[in-house]
N, C-alpha and C positions, 0 to 999 in steps of 0.2 A: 780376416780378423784384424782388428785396430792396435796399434803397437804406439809407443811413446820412446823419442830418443834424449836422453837425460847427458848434459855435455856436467862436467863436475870437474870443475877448475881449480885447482889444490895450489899449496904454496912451494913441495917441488914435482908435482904431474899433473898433466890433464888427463881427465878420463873420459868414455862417452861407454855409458851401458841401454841396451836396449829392453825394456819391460813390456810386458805384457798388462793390459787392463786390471785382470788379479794380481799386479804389485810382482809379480814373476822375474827376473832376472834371464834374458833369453843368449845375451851375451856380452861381453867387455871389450875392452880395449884400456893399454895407459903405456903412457909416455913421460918419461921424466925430461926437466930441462934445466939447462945450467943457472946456479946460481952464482950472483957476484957480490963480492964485496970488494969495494974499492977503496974503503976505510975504516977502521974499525967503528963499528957500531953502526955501519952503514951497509944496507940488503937490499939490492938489486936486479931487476928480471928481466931479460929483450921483451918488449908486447911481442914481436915478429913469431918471436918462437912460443910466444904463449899460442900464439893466434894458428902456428905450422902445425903445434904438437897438439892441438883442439880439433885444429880440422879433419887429421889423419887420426886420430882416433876415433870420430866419429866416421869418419868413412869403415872403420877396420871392424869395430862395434857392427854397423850395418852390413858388412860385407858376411864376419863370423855368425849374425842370426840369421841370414838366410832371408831374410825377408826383405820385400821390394821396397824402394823408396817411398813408393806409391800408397803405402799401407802403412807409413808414418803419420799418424794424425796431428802430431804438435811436437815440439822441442821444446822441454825447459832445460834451463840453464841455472847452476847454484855454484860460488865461485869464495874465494879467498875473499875475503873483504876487508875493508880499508887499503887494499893496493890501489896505489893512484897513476892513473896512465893522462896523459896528455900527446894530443895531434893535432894535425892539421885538418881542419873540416873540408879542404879542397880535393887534399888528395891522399886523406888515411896513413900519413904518414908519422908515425912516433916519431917528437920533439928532445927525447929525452929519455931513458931508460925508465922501467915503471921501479917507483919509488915502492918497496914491501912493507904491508902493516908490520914486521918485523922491524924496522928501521927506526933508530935513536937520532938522527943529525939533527930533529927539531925538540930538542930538549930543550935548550936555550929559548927558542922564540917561546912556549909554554911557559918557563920560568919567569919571563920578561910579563907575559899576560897575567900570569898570578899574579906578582908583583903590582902589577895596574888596576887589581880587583875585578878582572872578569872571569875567574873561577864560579862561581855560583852563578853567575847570568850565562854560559855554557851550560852550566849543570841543570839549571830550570827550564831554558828552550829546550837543549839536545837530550837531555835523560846523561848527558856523558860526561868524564872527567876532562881536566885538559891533561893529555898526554899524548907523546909523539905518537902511539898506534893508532892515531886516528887519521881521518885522511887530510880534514882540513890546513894542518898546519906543514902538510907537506906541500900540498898544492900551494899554499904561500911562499913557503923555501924556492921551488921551482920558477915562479916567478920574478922573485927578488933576487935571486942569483943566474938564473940561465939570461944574460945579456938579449934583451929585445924580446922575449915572453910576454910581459906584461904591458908592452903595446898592442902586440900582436894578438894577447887578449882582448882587449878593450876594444879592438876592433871588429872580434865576433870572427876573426880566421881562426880560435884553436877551437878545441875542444876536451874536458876535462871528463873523464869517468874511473870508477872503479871498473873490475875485470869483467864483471856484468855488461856494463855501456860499448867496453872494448870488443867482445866478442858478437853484441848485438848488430854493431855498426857494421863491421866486417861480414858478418850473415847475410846480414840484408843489402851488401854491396852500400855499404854511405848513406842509406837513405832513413836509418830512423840512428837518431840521438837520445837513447833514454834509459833509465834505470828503472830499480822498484822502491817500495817504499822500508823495504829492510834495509837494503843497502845505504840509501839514500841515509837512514837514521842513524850512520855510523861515520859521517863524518866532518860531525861539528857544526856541519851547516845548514842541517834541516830542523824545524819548526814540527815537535812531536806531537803539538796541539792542534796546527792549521794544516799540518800535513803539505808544507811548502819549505823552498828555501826561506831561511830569516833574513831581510835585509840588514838587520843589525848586528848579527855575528858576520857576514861576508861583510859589511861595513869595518870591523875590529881587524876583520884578516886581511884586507882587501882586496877583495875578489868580484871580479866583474860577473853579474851575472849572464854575460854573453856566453862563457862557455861551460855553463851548465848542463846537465841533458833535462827532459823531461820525463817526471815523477809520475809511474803510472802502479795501479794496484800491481801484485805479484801474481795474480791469475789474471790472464784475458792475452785478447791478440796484439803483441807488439808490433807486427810486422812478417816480413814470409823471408824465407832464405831464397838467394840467387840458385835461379836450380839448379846450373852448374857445378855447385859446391859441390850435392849430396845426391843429384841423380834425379828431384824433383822441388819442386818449391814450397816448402812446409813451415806452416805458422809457427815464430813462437810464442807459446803461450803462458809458460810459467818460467818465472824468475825469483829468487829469493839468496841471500848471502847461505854460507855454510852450514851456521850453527841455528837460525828459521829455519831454514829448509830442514835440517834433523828432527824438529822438533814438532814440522808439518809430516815429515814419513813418521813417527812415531805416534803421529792423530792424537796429540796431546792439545784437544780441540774446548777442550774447557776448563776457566780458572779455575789454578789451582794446582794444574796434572805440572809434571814436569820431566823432562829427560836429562842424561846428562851421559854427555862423550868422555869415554877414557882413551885419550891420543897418549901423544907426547905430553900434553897438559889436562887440563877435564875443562870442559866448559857446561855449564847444568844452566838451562834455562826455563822459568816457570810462567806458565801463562798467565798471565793476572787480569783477562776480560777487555775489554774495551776503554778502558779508559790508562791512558799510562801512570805507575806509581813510582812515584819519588822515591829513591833511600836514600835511608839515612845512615846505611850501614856499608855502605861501599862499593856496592850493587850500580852496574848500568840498567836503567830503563831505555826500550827499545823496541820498535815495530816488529811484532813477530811475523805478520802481513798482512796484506788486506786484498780480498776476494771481490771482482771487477760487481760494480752494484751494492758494496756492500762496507759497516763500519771498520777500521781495521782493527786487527787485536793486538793486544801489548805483551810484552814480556820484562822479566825483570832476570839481568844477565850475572851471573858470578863467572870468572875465570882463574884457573889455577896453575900457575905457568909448569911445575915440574907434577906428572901424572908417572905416564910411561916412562917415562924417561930416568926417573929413579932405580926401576929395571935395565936398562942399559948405562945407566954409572956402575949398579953392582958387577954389571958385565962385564964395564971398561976401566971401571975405576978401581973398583977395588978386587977385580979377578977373581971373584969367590961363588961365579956360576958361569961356565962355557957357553952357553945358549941363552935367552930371556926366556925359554921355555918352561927351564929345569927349575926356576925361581917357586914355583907353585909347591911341586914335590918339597923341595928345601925347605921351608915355611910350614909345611905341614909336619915335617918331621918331628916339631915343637907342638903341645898343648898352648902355650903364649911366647909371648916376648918374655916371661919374668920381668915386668916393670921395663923392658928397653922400649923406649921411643926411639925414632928415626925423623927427624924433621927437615923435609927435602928442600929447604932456602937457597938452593944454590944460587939463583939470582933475585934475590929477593924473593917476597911474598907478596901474589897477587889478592884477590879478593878473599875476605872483606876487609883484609889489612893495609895493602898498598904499601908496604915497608919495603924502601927499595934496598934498604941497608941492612936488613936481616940477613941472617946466613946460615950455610946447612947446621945442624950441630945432631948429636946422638945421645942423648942421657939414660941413667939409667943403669950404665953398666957393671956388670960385677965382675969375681974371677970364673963365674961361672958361665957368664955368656959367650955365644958361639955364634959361626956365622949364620948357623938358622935362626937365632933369635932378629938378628941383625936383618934379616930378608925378610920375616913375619915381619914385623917392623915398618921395613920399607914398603911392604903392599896395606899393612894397615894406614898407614901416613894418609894414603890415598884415598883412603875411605875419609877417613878423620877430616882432611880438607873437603868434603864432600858436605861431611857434616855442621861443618862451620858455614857454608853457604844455604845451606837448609838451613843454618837456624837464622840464618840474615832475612831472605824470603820470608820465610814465616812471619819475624817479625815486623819487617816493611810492609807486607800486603793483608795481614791479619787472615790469610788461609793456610789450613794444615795439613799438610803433604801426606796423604793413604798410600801413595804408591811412587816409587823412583825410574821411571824407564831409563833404561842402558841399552848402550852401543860403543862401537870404537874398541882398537882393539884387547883391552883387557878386560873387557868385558865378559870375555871366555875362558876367563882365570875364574871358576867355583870358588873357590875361597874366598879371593877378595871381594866375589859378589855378596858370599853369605856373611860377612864379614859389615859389610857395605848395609844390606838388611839390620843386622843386631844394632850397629852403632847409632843407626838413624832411625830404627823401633819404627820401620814399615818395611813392608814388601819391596822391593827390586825384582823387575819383568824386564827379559831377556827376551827379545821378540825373534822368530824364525828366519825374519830378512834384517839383517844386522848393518846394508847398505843403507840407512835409512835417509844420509844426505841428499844423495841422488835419489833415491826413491821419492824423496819429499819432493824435489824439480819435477821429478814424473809427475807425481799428483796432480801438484798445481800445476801444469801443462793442461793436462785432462781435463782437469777443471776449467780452463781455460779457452778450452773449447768444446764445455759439453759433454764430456765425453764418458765423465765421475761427476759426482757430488760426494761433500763431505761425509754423508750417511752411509755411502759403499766404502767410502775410503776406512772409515772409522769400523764394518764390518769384517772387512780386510788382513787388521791388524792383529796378527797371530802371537802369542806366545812358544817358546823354543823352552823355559825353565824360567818357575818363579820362586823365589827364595823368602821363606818369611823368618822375621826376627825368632833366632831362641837364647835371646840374652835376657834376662832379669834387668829391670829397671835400676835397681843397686847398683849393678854390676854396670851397667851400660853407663850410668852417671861418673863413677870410680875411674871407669879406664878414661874418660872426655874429659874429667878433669887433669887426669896427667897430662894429658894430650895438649889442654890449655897453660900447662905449667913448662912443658918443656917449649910451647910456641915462645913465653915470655922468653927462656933462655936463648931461642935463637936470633929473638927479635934485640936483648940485648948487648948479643955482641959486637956490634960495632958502633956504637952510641957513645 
């Protein structure tokens, strides 16, 4: 039987899980790796030990399913994106520590580009804002300040990639240089319309195009791994960033569908068809992927930096749950909040506000509230920023969301699913395979070499619990508009 090995490259482990054709999970492997920071607001990773802790897990993954090398039909690979790695195309050696799409140090050089007016000419090539999380403007920093870089660029001896490029190169022993086209659309310097680098934005950054990789669909053969690695020499075939690739294992395969991960943050991404859509509400547009033969499809991206993580403040911050577990029980022990909001700004507000100067705040409160209203609160926050990005989609791409797929872990918190349901008056589908990052690399592996089409993959796709709205339209309007009233209060306190 035919097996797929899914490498999934996170921002602190690597994992490599191995599937089965029906989307099966046969076994794991994960490795975490040290993170650095050497200055504040600066996030750092060795490639070495990205490349140590990838490889031995995917040896470990293969070793734990039992299954021969030989019987591996394809690797896809789906990875942390906007991390920027840079080496030497001689001899694979990191130049530099990989700068993390977490990393502030290019605050300034963005500032400096607004300032000059090429905010909007980023935002219409790339679908993207100017801001440090992307990769372009670190690759610039790297340059301008690593002493001898940027000759050594121009000369066509480095080589530049996101974590995708980096682990490709290494598989294949040095022989292929190249990315996908998700990735690819996350870092400033790719053309969402010609589906190339833009010479005009690596012209503002200045960026040689010598140590770019080359931009290939997200299914098809990149190349074959050194058989050494893994015991045989196996194609890989699919690639795609994190939050694509979720949105591929969730076979959210027609504009419109959408998913959306509850991590530490929520990232909900909606397909909007083949042509990329503009916002104008605060939304990244962005290659969801594109299938080897075929147009690519778009999506339209919202991100919400504090999700989970609101759950482990209650944990650590304010000591009023032992475990993130117990936050569910707590929350229910309440009918509502009684009017308490909870507005989780701790570092600002991502999409579709971009308010870097908001801040957490709590309103609402009486002498009657308790810390369960305080916890209700904090897991409806989560939904409520969900619904603010629904209603930005909707009204950017003019389609209506019937249903919400979820994944990530609070996802398996009932409450704030059905919760999640009422506020946004659709369904939320909880799917059976809940890995669906990596599952999506599988996919598009398979695809990649024939092995699925998008018609099995889309029969595939199981439901585990689906939740429909039992909120009244009154009522759902009532609670969103507080919701809207206490964002203003936290948006104004530092102003």
């Amino acid at each position: 039987m035919p097996y797929v090995l899914a490498l999934d490259q996170g921002t602190t482990s690597s994992r490599a899980i191995v599937f089965d054709l029906e989307g099966k999970p046969l076994a794991q492997a994960q490795q975490e790796f040290t993170q650095h920071f050497p200055q504040p607001g600066w996030v750092e990773h060795d490639p070495l030990e990205i490349w140590q802790s990838q490889l031995q897990t995917a040896r470990e993954a293969v070793r734990r399913s039992g299954v021969a090398p030989s019987q591996i039909v394809a690797i896809g690979i789906t990875n942390q994106r906007e991390t920027v790695v840079l080496w030497e195309r001689a001899t694979g050696k990191p130049v530099y520590r990989a700068i993390v799409w977490q990393d502030r140090r290019t605050a300034g050089i963005c500032e400096e580009l607004r300032k000059h007016g090429y905010e909007e000419v980023f935002r219409q090539k790339s679908g993207l804002v100017l801001d440090p999380y992307f990769s372009g403007t670190k690759l610039k920093w790297l340059l301008d300040e690593v002493p001898g870089l940027r000759e050594r660029a121009g000369k066509g001896e480095l080589c530049f990639g996101t974590v995708d490029s980096w682990l490709i190169y290494n598989l294949t022993g040095g022989q292929v240089h190249a990315t996908d086209v998700s990735n690819a659309s996350r870092t400033l310097l790719f053309n969402l319309q010609t589906l190339e680098w833009d010479s005009h934005l690596l012209g503002v950054l200045g960026i040689p195009k010598a140590v770019l990789p080359q931009v290939r669909p997200s299914a098809g053969v990149y190349g074959y791994t050194v058989s050494e690695l893994l015991g045989a020499s196996i194609p890989i075939a699919g690639v795609a960033g994190d939050q694509q690739a979720a949105l591929f294992g969730q076979a959210c395969f027609k504009a419109g569908m959408a998913k959306n991960t509850y991590g530490t943050g929520c990232f909900l991404l909606m397909n909007t068809g083949h042509k990329p859509v503009a916002s104008q509400r605060g939304l990244l547009s962005t290659v969801a992927w594109q299938l080897e033969g075929e147009r690519p499809e778009y999506a339209l991206e919202g991100s919400v930096f504090i999700a989970g993580a609101v759950v482990q403040w209650l944990r650590d911050g304010l000591g009023i749950i032992q475990k993130s577990s117990e936050v569910e029980a707590l929350a229910q022990s309440v009918p509502s909040t009684d009017g308490v909001y909870l507005v989780p700004a701790f570092v600002g507000l991502g999409a579709p506000y971009w308010d870097a100067y908001a801040r957490g705040a709590i309103v609402g409160l009486t002498r009657g509230s308790t810390k369960a209203h305080i916890a209700r609160a904090a897991l409806e926050a989560i939904a409520y920023q969900a619904r603010d990005l629904v209603g930005a989609m909707e009204a950017d791409s003019g389609l209506g969301l019937s249903e919400l797929r979820v994944d990530g872990g609070a996802s398996v918190n009932d409450m704030l699913m059905q919760f999640q349901a009422d506020i946004l008056g659709a369904a939320v589908l909880r799917p059976q395979v809940t890995e669906t990052t990596a599952l999506g690399a599988a996919y598009l592996a398979a695809i990649g070499v024939e092995a699925l089409s998008k018609a099995q993959i889309a029969e595939r796709w199981a439901v585990d619990r689906r939740f429909e709205p039992q909120m009244s339209e009154e009522e759902r309007n009532r609670l969103y508009a507080g919701w809207q009233k206490a964002v203003e209060r936290a948006r104004g306190w530092a102003q």
